[in-house]
C-alpha positions, -999 to 999 in steps of 0.1 A, spaced: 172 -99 355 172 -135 350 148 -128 313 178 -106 300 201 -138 313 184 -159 294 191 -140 261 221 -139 261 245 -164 240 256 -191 253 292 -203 250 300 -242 256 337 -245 265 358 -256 235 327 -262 215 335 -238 184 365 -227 167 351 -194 173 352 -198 211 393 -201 208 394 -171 191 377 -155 220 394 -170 251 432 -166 229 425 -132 225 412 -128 261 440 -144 274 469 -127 253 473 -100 281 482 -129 310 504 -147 283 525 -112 279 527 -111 317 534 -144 323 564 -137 298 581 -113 321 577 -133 353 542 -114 360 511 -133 370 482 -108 368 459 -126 393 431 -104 392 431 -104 356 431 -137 353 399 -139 380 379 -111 357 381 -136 323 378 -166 342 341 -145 354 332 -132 321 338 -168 308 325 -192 332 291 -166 328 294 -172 287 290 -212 300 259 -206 324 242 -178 307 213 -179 281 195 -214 289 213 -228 312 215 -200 338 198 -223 360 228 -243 363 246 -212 372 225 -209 399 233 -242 406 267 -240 406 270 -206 431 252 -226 458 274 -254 455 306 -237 455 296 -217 487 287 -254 497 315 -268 490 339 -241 507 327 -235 539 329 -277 544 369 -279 533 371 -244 547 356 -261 580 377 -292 579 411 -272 573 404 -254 604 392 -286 625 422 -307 609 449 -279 628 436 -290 660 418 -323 660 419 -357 637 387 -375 647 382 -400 616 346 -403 623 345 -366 612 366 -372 583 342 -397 570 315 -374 574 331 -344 561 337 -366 527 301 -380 526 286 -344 526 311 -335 501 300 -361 480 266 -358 491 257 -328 457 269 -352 432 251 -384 448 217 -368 448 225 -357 417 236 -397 400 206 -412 417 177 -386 410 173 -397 375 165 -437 386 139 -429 418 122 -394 401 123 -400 363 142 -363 359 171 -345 369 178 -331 395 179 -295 397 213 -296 417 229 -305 386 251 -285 362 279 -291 339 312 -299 351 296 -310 394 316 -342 387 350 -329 383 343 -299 412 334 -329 435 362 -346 431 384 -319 437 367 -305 470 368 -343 483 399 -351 473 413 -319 491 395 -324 521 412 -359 518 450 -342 514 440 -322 545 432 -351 564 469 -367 557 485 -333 568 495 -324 529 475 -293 526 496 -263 550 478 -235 538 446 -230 527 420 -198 523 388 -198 510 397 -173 478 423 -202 469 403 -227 474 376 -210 451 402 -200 423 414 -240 421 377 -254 419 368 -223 393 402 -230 376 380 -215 344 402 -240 314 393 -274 334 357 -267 349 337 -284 329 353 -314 313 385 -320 334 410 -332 338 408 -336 372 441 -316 394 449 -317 432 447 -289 448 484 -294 466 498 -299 429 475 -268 414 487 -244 443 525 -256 440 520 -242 401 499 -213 408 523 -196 435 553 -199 411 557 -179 382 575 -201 361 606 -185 345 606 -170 309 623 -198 295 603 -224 312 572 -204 300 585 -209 269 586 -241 266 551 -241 279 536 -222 254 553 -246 226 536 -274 245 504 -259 246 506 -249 207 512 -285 201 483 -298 223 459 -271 209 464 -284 175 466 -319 183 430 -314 200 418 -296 168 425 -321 146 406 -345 170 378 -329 177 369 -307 148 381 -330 122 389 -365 128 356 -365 157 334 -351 129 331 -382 113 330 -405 142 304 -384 156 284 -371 128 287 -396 101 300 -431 111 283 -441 145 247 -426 134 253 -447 102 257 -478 118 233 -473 146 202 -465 122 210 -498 107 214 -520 136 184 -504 149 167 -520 117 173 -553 138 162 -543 169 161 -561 189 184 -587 178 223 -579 175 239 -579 137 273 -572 127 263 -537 124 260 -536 159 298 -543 160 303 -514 137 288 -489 166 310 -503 195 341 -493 168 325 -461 161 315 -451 197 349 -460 207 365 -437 181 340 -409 191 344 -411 229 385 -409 228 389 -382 199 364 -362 219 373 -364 248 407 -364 245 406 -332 223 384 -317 249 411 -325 275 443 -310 254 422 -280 251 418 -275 288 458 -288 291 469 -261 264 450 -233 276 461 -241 313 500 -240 304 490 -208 284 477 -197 319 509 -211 337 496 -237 349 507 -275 339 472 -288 344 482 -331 345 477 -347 309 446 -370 304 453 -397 279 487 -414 271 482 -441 237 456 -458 256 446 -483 229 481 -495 231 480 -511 265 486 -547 267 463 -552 297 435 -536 312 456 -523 341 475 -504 320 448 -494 302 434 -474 337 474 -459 337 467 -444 299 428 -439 299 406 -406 313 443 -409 336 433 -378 363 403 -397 369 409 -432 374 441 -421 392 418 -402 417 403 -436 423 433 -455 426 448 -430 452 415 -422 473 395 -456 469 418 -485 460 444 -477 482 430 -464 512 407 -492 511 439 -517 509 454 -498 538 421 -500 563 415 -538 552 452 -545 558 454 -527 592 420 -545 600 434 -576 590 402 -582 571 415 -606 548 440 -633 550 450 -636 514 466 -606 500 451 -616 464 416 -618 479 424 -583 494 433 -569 463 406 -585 440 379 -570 463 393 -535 460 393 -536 424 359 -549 423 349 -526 447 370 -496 430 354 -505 397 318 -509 407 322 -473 428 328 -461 393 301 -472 373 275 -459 399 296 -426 394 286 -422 358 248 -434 366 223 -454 383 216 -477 349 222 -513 346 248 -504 312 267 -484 338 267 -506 366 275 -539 347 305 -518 324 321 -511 365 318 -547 371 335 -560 339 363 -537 346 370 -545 378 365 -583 371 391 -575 344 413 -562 367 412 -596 391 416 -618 360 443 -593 348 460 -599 383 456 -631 382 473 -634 350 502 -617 351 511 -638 380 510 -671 359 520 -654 328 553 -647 350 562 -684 354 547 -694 324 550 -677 291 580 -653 277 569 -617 266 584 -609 226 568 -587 202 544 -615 189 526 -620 228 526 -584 234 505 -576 200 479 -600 210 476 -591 241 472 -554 229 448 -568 203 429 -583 232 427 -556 255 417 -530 228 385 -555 217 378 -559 251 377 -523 262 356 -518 228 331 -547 239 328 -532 275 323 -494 259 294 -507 236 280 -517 271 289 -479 285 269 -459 258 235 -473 264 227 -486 226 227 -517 239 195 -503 262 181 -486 232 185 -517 210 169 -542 229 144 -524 255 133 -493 235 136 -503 196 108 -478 191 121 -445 207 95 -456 236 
């Protein structure tokens, strides 16, 4: 069986125009019902199957595998701590409970740096699954989550439009959608929104991406790599063009998933908003990869506020609130890898965050905001976020340590 699963072709979500053709089609009949206030639900669960097996078919069936054992993971634990939560609140548990469910995707950041390989845990999309099991064991814990069965928790962590690249949705916010069929009118509207974002998205990542991606950044890396390992103004040139290539990517990857979902009903939360207009880095977090750092604000940051302020940990509110950005920030970079490039981009963030704070509360005494202040301080944020990404992408790594493909 698993030699007639590896021959099988292999779909990558949003990859090829050809995909869409495939999933609008597939999707036409739940659009129709959807139209007259009809949500087939079982419908909906067979393409969701027959596409999520398209992604983890062929060679990569071994992250299918993968992925079945961590979804039965995964449930019975918030299955288990829905069921514990209606009688007991023990936060020793809690913290437990959120440990193991962040256990898969630990294992899975930190293989690479003690083994040398991957681990075989891994598959395609574990982040964004692991942040939505842990954060709803979370909104269980504060009393948000009412109702919960182990078929709905499954169809929100499956949710097949979002699975592999985001963004990232809460399963209070996802259930509110799914159990409402919105009205024909509202539907409506929806499907002109998610016309619009589909577009947008192909014009970002099959056309302007293309040339980030496939002529600009290789350019410029093969010739700062002819002065490896010294940096030239060619290694500007690939900070510029990573930067280009990581947003019109990723962003058109997430209006994909955000048109497809309102085409599904569902108002899956939007992922970028203009980022490279922020005039600080803190707004920057508000506009950039928004589900994600979000997620961080609501379920690190804060919570780690409220426990050092009931503590009384710190005497200095500033002090309190510069260590959880630091401490938010720095959670993030080990998120994306065990690597010093990772690692040091999380600390210039958050360290951006305290000077950011620090800032705005001279800035508030000292200096008026007009058009002129706001452009540079838009100009600065969007070199400085360019500066940080060249550290992100690893080149930097490649440039200096391994000039030879050693």
């Amino acid at each position: 069986m698993l030699t007639w699963i590896q021959t099988l072709p292999n779909y990558t979500a949003y990859g090829t125009p050809l995909y869409f053709i495939y999933l609008i089609v597939a999707i036409l009949p739940l659009s129709i019902g959807l139209y007259f206030g009809k949500r087939f639900s079982w419908y909906e669960a067979l393409i969701s199957f027959i596409f999520i097996f398209l992604m983890f078919d062929g060679t990569s069936y071994k992250q299918g595998l993968s992925l079945i054992g961590y979804l039965i993971y995964q449930t019975i634990l918030v299955i288990w701590y829905f069921h514990y939560r209606q009688q007991k609140n023990n936060s020793l548990v809690f913290y437990v409970t959120v440990a193991l469910s962040l256990l898969p995707i630990v294992i899975v950041k930190f293989t690479p740096a003690f083994v040398g390989h991957n681990s075989l845990l891994g598959f395609l999309g574990i982040s964004y699954l692991t942040f939505r099991a842990a954060g709803t064991i979370i909104e269980t814990r504060d009393g948000v989550v009412k109702e919960l069965k182990w078929w709905e928790f499954i169809r929100f962590m499956l949710f097949m439009p979002t699975l592999t690249s985001g963004p990232i949705d809460r399963y209070r916010r996802f259930a509110k959608d799914y159990k409402k069929v919105p009205s024909r009118e509202k539907y409506l509207e929806m499907l002109g929104k998610a016309v619009k974002y589909l577009f947008i998205g192909f014009l970002y990542k099959f056309v302007i991406d293309y040339f980030f991606a496939e002529q600009w950044q290789p350019f410029f890396e093969r010739m700062a790599m002819q002065h490896a390992p010294h940096l030239s103004w060619w290694t500007v040139g690939v900070a510029y063009m990573y930067t280009g290539n990581l947003f019109f990517d990723f962003a058109g990857y997430s209006l994909f998933a955000v048109g497809i979902s309102y085409l599904m009903g569902v108002e899956t939360p939007m992922n970028f908003n203009q980022p490279f207009k922020s005039p600080n880095i803190k707004e920057f977090w508000n506009r950039w990869h928004m589900t994600l750092s979000f997620w961080f604000r609501d379920y690190i940051f804060m919570r780690f506020v409220f426990l050092a302020t009931k503590k009384r940990w710190f005497k200095n509110r500033n002090v309190l609130s510069s260590t959880a950005y630091m401490l938010n920030m720095m959670i993030m970079g080990f998120w994306h890898g065990v690597t010093w490039y990772y690692i040091l981009y999380g600390f210039l963030h958050g360290l951006a965050l305290v000077v950011n704070d620090w800032w705005l509360r001279y800035k508030h005494f000292k200096i008026k905001t007009n058009a002129f202040t706001k452009g540079v301080a838009i100009f600065i944020t969007f070199n400085f976020v360019v500066f940080t990404l060249l550290i992100f992408c690893g080149f930097l790594d490649k440039l200096w340590f391994h000039p030879f493909g050693m």
